[in-house]
C-alpha positions as CSV (number, residue, x, y, z in Angstrom):
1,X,0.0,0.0,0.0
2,X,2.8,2.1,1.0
3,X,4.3,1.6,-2.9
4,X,0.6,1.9,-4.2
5,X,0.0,5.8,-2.3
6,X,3.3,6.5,-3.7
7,X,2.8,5.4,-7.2
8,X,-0.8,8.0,-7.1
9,X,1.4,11.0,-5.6
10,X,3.8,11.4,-8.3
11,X,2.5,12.8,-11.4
12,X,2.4,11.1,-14.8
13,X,5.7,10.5,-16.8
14,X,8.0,10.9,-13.4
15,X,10.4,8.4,-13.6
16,X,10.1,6.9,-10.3
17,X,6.4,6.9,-10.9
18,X,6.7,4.0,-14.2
19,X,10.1,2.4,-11.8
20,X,7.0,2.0,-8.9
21,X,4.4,1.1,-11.2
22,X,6.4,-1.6,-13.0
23,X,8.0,-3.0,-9.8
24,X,4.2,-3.4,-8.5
25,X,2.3,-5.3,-12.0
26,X,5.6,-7.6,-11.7
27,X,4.9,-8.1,-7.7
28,X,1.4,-9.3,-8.5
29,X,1.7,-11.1,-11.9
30,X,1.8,-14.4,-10.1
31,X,-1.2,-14.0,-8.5
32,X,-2.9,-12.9,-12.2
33,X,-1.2,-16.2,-13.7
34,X,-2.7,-18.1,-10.6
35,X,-6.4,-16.9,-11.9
36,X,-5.7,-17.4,-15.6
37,X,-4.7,-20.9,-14.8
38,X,-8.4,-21.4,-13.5
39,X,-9.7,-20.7,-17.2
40,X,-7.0,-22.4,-19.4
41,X,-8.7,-25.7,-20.2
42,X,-11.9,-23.3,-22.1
43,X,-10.8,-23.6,-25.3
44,X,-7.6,-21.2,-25.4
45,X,-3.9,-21.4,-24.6
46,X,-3.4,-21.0,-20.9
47,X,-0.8,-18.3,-22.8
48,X,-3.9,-16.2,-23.7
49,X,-5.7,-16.4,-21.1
50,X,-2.3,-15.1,-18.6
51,X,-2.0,-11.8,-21.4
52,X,-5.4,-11.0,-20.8
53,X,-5.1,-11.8,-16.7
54,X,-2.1,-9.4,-16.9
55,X,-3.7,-7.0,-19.1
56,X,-6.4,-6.7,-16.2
57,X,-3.8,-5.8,-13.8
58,X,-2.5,-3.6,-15.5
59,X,-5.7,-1.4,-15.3
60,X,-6.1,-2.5,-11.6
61,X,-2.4,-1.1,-11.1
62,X,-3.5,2.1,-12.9
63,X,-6.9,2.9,-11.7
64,X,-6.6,1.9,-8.2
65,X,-7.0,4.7,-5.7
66,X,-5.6,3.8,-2.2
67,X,-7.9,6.5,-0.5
68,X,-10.9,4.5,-1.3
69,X,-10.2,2.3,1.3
70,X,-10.1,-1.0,-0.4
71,X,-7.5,-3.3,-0.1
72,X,-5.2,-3.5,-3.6
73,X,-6.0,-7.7,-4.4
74,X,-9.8,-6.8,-3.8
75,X,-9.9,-4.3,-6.4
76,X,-7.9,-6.3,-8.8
77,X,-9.2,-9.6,-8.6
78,X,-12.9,-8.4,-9.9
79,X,-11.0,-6.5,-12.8
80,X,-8.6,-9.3,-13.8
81,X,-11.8,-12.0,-14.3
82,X,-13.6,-9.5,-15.4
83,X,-11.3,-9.1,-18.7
84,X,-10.8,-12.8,-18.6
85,X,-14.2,-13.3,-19.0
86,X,-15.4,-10.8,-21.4
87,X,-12.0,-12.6,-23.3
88,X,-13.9,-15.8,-22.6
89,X,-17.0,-14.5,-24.2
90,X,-16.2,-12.9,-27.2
91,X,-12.7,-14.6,-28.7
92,X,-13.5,-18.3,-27.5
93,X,-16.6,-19.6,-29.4
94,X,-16.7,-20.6,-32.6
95,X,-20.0,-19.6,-33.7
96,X,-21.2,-16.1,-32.9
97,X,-23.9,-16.7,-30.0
98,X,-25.6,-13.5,-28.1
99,X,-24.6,-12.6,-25.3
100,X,-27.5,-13.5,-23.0
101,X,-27.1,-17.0,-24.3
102,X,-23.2,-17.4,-23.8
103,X,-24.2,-16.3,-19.9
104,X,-27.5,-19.0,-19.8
105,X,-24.7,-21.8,-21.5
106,X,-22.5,-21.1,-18.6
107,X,-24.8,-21.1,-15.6
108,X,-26.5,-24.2,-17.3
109,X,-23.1,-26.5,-17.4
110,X,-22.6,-25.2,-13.7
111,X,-26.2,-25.8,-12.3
112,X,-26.1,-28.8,-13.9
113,X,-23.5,-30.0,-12.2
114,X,-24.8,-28.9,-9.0
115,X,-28.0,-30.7,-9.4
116,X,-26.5,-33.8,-10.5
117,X,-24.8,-34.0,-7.5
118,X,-27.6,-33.2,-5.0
119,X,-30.3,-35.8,-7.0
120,X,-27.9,-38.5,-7.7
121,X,-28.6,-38.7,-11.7
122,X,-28.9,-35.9,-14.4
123,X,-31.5,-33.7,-13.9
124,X,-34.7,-32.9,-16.4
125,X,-35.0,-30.0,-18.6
126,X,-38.0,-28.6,-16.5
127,X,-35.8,-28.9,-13.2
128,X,-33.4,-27.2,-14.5
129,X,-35.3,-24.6,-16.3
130,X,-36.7,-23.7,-12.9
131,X,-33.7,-23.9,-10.8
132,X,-32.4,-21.3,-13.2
133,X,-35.6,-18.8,-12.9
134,X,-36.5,-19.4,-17.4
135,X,-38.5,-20.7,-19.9
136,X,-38.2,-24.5,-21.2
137,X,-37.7,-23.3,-25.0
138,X,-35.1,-20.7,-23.6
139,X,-33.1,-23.4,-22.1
140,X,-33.2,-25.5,-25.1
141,X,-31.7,-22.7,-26.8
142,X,-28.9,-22.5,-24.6
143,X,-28.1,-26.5,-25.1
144,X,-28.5,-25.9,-28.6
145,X,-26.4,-23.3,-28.2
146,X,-23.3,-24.4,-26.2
147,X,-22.6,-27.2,-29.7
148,X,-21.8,-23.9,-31.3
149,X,-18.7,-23.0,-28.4
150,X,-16.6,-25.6,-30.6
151,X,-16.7,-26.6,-34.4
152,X,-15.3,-29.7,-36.1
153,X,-12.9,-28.7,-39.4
154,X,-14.8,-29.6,-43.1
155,X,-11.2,-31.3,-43.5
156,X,-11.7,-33.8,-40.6
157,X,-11.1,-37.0,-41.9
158,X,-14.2,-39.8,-41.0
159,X,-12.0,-42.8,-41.1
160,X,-10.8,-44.4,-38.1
161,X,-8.1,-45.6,-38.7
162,X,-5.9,-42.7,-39.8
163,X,-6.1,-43.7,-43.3
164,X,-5.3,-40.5,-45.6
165,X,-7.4,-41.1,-48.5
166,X,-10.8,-41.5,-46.4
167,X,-13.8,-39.2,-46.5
168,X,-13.6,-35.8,-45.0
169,X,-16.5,-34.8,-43.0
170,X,-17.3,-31.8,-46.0
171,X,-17.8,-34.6,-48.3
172,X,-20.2,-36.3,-46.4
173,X,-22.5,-33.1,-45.8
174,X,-25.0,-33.3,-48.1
175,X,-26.4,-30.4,-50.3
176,X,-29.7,-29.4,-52.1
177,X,-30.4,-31.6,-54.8
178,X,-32.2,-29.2,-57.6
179,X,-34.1,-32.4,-59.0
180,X,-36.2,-31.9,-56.0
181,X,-38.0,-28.4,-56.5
182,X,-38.2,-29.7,-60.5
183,X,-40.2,-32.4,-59.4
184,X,-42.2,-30.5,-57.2
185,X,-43.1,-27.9,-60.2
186,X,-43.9,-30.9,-62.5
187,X,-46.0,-32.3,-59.6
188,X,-48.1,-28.5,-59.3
189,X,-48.0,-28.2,-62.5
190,X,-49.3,-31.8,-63.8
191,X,-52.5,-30.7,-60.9
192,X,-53.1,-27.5,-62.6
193,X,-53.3,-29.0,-65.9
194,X,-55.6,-31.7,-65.1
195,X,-57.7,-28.4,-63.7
196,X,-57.6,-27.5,-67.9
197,X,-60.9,-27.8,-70.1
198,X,-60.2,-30.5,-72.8
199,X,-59.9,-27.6,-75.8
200,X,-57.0,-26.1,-73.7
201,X,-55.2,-29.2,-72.9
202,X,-55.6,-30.2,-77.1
203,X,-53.6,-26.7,-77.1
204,X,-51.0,-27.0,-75.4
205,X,-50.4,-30.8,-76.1
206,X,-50.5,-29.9,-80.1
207,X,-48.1,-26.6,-79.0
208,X,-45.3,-27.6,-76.7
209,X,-45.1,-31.7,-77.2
210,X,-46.0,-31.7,-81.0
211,X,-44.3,-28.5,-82.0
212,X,-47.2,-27.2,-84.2
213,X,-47.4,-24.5,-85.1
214,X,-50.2,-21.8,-84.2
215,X,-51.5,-21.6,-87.6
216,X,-51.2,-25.3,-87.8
217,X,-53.1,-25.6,-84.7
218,X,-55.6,-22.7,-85.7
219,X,-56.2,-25.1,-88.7
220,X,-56.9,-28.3,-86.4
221,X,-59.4,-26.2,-83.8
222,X,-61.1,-23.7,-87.1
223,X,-60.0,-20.7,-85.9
224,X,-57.7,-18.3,-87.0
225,X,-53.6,-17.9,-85.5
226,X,-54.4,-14.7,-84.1
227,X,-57.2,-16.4,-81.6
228,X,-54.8,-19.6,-80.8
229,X,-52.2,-17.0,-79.7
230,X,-54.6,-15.2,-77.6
231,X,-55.7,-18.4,-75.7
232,X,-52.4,-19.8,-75.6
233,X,-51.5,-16.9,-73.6
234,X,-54.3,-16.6,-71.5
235,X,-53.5,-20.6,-71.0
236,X,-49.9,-19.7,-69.9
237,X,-51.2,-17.0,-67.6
238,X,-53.5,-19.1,-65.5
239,X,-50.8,-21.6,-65.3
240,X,-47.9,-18.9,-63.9
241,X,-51.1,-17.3,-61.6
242,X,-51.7,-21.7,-60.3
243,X,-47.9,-21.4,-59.2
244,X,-47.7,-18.2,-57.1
245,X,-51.1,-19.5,-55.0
């Protein structure tokens, strides 16, 4: 504390000031590496989770004012895994999840635990949905959400035995076929044909699986080309118009 009232005295840029502040962040960097430890099997280097532990007490060492009357470690400790857990929250998943879920994930894995060990087996979705004060569709969310903390590379190989020329997982996700949706449009459209008078399905049978022509077909009906146009295209119009219902 002594070190700490001296370091707020002198003014910024005074050399004893930085000799002070330096000697104190090395005098408590074991104690940040002893709280990044706690975090280092979540999905990062323990290395990345000590920069960020130190980077916390580095604002600790900065913005601590010994007049408050609180000792130095119980101003630090809250702003050390504080930064380690907003590092924790935004840099560690591998999917982009909201916040409010990434908090509900946590407390879910931790209550879990908890209740597991106080019933004797795992606990149900409606226990622990009112253990944690929400809704059953709001926890499912978070258990859907915590698969997206950690992603499996397209490259993966699904062999088990090492073997090099096995399939990768991307090769084994499937993808939309476009022969589906054509065989649903033949499927609405062979309905709305049906639907047809017998003069209009002549038409368009003679038209688009005979290749006549419309004076050829103006010939077969007695009318004139300038009518079979005209009803082919109202045809064709309350075809499109049977689609978009």
């Amino acid at each position: 504390m002594r070190q700490l009232r001296r370091l707020a005295a002198l003014p910024a840029g005074d050399p004893e000031r930085e000799r002070i502040r330096a000697a104190v962040i090395e005098d408590h960097m074991p104690y940040a590496r002893h709280i990044a430890r706690r975090y280092g099997s979540h999905g990062s280097t323990s290395e990345d989770f000590e920069q960020v532990a130190f980077m916390g007490l580095v604002k600790a060492v900065d913005n601590f004012d010994p007049e408050h009357g609180t000792a130095f470690l119980g101003y630090a400790t809250p702003m050390i895994l504080g930064e380690i857990k907003r590092y924790f929250r935004d840099s560690t998943w591998s999917v982009h999840v909201p916040r409010r879920m990434q908090e509900l994930t946590g407390a879910l894995h931790k209550t879990t635990d908890v209740m597991t060990a106080e019933l004797g087996r795992a606990p149900t979705v409606r226990e622990l949905a009112e253990r944690l004060g929400v809704g059953i569709d709001e926890l499912v969310e978070a258990m859907d959400a915590s698969s997206a903390y950690s992603t499996a590379s397209l490259d993966q190989p699904m062999s088990h035995d090492g073997a090099e020329n096995g399939a990768s997982l991307g090769e084994m996700i499937g993808e939309d076929d476009p022969g589906y949706e054509l065989a649903v449009d033949r499927e609405v459209l062979r309905g709305l044909v049906r639907e047809l008078g017998e003069r209009d399905r002549r038409i368009l049978l003679m038209r688009y699986f005979h290749g006549m022509t419309q004076s050829e077909i103006g010939e077969k009906l007695g009318v004139s080309q300038m009518q079979v146009s005209r009803l082919i295209t109202k045809i064709l119009s309350g075809l499109r118009a049977g689609f978009e219902t």
